[in-house]
Every structure is written in structure tokens, then in C-alpha cells.
Residue frames as a rotation matrix with the C-alpha (Angstrom) as fourth column:
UNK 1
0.243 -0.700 -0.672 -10.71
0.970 0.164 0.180 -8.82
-0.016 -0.695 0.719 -13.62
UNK 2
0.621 0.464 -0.632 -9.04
0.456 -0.869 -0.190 -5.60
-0.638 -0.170 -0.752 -12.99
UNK 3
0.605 -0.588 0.537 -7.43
0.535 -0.201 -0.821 -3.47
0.590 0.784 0.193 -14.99
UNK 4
-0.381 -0.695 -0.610 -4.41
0.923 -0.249 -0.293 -1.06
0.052 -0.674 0.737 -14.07
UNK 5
-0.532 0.124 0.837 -6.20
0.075 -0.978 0.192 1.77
0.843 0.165 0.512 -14.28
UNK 6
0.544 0.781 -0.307 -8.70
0.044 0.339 0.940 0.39
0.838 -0.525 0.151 -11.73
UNK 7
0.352 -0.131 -0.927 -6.09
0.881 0.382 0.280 -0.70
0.317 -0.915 0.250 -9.45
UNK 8
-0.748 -0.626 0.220 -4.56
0.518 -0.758 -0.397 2.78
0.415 -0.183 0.891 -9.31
UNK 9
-0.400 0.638 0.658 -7.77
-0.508 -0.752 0.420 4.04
0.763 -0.166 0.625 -8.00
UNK 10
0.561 0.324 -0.762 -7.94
0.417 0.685 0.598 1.43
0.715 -0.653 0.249 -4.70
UNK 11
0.495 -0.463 0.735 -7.60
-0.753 -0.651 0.097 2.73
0.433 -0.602 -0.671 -1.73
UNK 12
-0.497 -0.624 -0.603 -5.42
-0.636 0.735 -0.236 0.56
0.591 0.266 -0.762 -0.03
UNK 13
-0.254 0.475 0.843 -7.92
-0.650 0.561 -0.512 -1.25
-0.716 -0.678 0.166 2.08
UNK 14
0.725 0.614 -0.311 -9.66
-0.564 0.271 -0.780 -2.17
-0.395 0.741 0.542 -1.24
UNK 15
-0.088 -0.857 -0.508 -5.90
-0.956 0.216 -0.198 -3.22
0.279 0.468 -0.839 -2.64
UNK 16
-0.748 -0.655 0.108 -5.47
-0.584 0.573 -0.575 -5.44
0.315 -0.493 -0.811 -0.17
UNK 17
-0.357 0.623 0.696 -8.84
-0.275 0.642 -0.716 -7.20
-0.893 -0.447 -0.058 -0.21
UNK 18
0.800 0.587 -0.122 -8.91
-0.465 0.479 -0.744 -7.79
-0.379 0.652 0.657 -3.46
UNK 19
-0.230 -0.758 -0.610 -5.33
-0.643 0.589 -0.490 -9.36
0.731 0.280 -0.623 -3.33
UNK 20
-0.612 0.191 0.768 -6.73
-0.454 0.710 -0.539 -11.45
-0.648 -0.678 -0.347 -0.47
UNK 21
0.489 0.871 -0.056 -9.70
-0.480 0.215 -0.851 -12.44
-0.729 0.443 0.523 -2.94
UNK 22
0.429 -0.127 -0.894 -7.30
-0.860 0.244 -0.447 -13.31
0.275 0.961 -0.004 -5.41
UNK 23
-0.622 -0.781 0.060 -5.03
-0.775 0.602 -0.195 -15.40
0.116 -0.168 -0.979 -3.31
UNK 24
-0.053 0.760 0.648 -8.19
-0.451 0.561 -0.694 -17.35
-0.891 -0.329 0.313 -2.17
UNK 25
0.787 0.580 -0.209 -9.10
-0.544 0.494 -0.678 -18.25
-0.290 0.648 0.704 -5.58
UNK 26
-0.108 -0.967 -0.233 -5.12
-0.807 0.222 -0.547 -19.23
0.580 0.129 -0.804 -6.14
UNK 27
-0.741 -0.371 0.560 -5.24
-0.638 0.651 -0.413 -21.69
-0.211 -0.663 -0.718 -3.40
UNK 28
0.285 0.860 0.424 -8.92
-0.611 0.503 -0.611 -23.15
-0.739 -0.085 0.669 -4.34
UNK 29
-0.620 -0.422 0.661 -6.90
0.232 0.706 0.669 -24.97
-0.749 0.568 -0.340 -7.44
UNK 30
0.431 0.894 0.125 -10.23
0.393 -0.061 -0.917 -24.24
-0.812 0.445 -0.378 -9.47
UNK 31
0.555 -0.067 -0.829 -8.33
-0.278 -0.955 -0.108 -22.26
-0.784 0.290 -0.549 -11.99
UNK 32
0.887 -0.460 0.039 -6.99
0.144 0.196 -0.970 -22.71
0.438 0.866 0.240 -15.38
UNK 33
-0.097 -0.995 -0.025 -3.39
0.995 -0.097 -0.022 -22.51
0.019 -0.027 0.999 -16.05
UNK 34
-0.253 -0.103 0.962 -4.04
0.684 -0.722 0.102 -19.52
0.684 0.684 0.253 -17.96
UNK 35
0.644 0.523 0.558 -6.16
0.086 -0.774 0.627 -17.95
0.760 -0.356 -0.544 -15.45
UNK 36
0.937 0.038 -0.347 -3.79
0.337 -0.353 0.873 -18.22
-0.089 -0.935 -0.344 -12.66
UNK 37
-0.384 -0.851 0.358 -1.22
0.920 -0.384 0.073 -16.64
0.076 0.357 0.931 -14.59
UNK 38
-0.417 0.287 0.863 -3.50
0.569 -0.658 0.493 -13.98
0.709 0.696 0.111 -14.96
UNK 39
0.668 0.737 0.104 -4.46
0.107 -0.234 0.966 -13.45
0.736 -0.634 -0.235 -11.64
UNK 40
0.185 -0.971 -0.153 -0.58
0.940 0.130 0.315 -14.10
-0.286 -0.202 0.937 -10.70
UNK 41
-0.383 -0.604 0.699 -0.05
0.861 -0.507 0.034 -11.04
0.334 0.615 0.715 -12.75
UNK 42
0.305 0.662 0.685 -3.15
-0.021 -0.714 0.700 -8.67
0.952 -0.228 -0.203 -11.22
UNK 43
0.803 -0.279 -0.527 -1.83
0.594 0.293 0.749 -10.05
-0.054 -0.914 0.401 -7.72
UNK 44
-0.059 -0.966 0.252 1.81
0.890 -0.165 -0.425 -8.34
0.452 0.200 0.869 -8.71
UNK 45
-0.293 0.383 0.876 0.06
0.089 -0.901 0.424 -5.06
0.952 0.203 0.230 -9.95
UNK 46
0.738 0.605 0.299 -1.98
-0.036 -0.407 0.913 -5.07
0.674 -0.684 -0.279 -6.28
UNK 47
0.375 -0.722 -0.582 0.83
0.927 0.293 0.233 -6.08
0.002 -0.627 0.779 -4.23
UNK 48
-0.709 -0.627 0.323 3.06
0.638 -0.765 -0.085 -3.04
0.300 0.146 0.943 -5.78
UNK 49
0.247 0.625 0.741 -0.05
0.199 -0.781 0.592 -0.69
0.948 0.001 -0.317 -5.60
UNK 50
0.875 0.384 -0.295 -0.15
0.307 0.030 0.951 -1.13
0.374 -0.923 -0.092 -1.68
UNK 51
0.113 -0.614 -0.781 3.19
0.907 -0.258 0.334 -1.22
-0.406 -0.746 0.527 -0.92
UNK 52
-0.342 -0.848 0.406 3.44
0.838 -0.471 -0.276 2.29
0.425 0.245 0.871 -2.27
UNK 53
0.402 0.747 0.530 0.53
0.169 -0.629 0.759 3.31
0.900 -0.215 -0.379 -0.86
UNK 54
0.577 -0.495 -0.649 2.50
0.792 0.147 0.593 1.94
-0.198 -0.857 0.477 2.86
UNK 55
-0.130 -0.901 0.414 5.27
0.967 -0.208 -0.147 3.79
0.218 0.382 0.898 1.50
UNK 56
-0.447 0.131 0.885 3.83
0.198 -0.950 0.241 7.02
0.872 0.283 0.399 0.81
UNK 57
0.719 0.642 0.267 1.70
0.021 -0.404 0.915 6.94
0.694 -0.652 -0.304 4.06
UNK 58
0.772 -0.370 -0.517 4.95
0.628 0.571 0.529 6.45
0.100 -0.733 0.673 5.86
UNK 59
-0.323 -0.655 0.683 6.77
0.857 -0.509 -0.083 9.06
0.402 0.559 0.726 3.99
UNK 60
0.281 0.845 0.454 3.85
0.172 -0.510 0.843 11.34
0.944 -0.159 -0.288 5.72
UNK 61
0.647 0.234 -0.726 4.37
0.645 0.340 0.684 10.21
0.407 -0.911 0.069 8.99
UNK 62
-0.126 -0.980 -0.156 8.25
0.988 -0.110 -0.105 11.01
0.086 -0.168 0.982 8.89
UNK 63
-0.464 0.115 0.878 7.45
-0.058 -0.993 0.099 14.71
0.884 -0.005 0.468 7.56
UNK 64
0.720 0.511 0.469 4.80
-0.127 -0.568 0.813 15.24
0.682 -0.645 -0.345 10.02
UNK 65
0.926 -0.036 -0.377 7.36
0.354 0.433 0.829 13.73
0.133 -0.901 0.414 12.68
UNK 66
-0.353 -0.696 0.626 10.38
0.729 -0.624 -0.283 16.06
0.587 0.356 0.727 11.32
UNK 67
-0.240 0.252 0.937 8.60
-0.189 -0.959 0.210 19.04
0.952 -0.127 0.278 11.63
UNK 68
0.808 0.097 -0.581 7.34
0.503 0.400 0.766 17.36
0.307 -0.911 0.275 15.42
UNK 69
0.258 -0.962 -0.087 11.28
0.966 0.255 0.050 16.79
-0.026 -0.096 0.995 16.19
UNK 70
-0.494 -0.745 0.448 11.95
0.720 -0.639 -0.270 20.59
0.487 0.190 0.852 15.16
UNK 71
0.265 0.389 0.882 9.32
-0.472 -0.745 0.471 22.55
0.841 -0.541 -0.013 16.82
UNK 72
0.922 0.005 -0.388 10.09
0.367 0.316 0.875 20.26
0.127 -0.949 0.289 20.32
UNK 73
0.358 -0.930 -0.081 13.41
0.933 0.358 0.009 21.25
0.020 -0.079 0.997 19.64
UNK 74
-0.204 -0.071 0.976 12.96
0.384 -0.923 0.013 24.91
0.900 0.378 0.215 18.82
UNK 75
0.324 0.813 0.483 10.97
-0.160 -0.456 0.875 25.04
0.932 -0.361 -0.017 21.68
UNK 76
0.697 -0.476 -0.536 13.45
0.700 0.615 0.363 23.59
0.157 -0.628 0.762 24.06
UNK 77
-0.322 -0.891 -0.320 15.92
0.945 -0.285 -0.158 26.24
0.050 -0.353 0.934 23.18
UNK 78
0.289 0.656 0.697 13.14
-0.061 -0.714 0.698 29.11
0.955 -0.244 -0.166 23.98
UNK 79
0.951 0.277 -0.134 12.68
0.119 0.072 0.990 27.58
0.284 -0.958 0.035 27.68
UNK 80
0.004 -0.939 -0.344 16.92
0.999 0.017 -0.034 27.24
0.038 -0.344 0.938 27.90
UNK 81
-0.771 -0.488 0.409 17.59
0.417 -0.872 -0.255 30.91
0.481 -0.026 0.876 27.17
């Protein structure tokens, strides 16, 4: 399974298909207790990875869409005066 070092190095496509993979095996029943604690727990770890990846790629956006917002805005009071 993975470790956390591992997941920290998924992009988040990869995150998020190998928390689909896990859920699959979760629903097939096939699975020890034990193991689907353990796979409950790697599921957490991928879950959090992604959403910070979302996070951070969203945090991007804003900046890039700030800095948008002020040059349209700079540029607005060029054309006025």
C-alpha cells in the first residue's frame, strides 16, 4: 500500500485514482477487518492530499485573478483621465 511519503508525491489526478481504487476495494467486502482499516486510513491521507492540492490550485487562480482585477482596473483609470 502507500506510504505518506508516496502520497505526497501524487499529482492530484494520481490522488484521486488511487482513492477511487481504494474505495472500490472498500465496497467489494473482500477485505479483512484489519485491512479495511488500513485502507480507511490511506483513503484519509489521499482525501487530505487532494483537497490541498484543490486548495492550493485555487489559491493560484485567485492571485492570478487579483492581479487580473487590478491591471483591468488600473487600466480603466488610464482611458478615464
Amino acid at each position: 500500500m502507500l506510504t505518506e511519503n508516496e502520497i505526497k508525491e501524487l499529482k492530484f489526478e494520481e490522488g484521486l485514482e488511487k482513492l477511487e481504487e481504494l474505495v472500490a476495494q472498500l465496497d467489494d467486502g473482500d477485505l479483512s477487518l484489519e485491512e479495511s482499516i488500513s485502507y480507511y486510513e490511506i483513503g484519509i491521507k489521499l482525501k487530505s492530499h487532494c483537497e490541498k492540492l484543490l486548495k492550493t490550485a485555487e489559491l493560484k487562480i485567485l492571485k492570478v485573478s487579483d492581479k487580473e482585477k487590478i491591471v483591468t482596473e488600473e487600466l480603466k483609470a488610464i482611458d478615464n483621465e
